[in-house]
C-alpha positions as CSV (number, residue, x, y, z in Angstrom):
1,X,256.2,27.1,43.7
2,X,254.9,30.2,45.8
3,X,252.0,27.7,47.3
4,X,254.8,25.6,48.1
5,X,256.8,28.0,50.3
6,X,253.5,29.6,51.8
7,X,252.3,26.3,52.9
8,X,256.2,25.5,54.2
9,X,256.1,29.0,56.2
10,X,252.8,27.9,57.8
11,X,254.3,25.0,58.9
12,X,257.0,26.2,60.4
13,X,255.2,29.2,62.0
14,X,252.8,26.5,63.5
15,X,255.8,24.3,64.8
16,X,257.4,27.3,66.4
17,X,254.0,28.1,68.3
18,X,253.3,25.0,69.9
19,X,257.0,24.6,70.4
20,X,257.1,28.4,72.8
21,X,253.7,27.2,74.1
22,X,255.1,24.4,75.3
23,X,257.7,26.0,77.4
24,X,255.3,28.8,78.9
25,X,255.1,26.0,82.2
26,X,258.3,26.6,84.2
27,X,259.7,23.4,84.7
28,X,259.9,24.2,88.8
29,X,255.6,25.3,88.4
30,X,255.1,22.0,86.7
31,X,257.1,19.9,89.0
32,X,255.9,22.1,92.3
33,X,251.7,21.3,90.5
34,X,253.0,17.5,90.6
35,X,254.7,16.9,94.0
36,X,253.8,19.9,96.4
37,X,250.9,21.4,95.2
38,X,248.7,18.9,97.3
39,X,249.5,19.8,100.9
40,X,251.4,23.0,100.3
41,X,247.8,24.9,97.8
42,X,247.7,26.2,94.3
43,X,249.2,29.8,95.6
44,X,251.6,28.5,98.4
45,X,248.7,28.0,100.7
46,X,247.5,24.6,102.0
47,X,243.5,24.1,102.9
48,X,242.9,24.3,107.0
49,X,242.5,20.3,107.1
50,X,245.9,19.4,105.6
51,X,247.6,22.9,107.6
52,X,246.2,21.9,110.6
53,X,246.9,17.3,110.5
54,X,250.6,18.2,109.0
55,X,251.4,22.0,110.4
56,X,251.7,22.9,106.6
57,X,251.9,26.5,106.7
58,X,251.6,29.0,103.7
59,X,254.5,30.5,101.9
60,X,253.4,33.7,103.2
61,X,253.8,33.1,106.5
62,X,256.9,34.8,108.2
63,X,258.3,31.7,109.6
64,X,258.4,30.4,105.9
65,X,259.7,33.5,104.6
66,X,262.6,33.6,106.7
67,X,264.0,30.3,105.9
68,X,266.3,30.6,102.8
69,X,266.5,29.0,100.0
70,X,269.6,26.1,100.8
71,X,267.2,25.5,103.7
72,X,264.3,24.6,101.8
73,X,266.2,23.1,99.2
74,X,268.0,20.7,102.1
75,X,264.3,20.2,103.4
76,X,262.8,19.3,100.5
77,X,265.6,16.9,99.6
78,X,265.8,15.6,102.8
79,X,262.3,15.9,104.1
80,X,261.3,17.3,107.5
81,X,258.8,16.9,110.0
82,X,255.9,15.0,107.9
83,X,257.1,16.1,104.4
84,X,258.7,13.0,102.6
85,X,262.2,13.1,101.7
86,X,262.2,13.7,97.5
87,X,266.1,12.9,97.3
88,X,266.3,9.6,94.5
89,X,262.4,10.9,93.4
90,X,263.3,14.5,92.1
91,X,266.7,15.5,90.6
92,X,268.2,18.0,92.2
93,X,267.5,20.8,89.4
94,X,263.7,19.7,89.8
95,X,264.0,20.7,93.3
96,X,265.7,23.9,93.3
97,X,263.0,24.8,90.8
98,X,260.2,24.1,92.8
99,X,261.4,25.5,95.8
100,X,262.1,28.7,93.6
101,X,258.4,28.4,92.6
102,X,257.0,28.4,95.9
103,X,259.1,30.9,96.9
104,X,257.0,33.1,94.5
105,X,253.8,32.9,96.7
106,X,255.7,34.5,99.3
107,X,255.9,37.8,97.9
């Protein structure tokens, strides 16, 4: 009976640890490493080529910085300049995340 609870422990201790590693992926870092991460970098900062063809500029840039987060939010829903418009493609928690993600980089 005692091998029985042992092994049902380990299985639940198992479950519970890939369960919490699941989650350790914000929802807004997975979302932001699907959509944005390609012209807006890794770390909030996009490589020269795509900065300089679509005036992509890093999260640490003060012009960035300033803008708050309804702003970016309305901008990323909407799109702007050449960013794409993510309203019908993203929900509009999975935006507010991301945004909140790449508003990380900034500081």
């Amino acid at each position: 009976m005692s091998k029985i609870i042992r092994m049902s422990s380990a299985l639940a201790a198992i479950v519970l640890l890939s369960g919490a590693m699941s989650f350790a992926q914000t929802s807004g870092e997975a979302t932001y490493k699907a959509r944005c991460q390609s012209c807006h970098g890794a770390q909030g900062v996009p490589n020269p080529g795509i900065a300089k063809a679509m005036g992509v500029k890093p999260a640490s840039d003060p012009s960035v910085k300033s803008l708050g987060e309804a702003t970016m939010i309305t901008d990323t829903t909407n799109g702007k300049g050449k960013m794409p418009a993510f309203k019908g493609k993203l929900s509009d928690a999975e935006i507010k995340a991301s945004v909140d993600y790449f508003r990380t980089f900034a500081k």
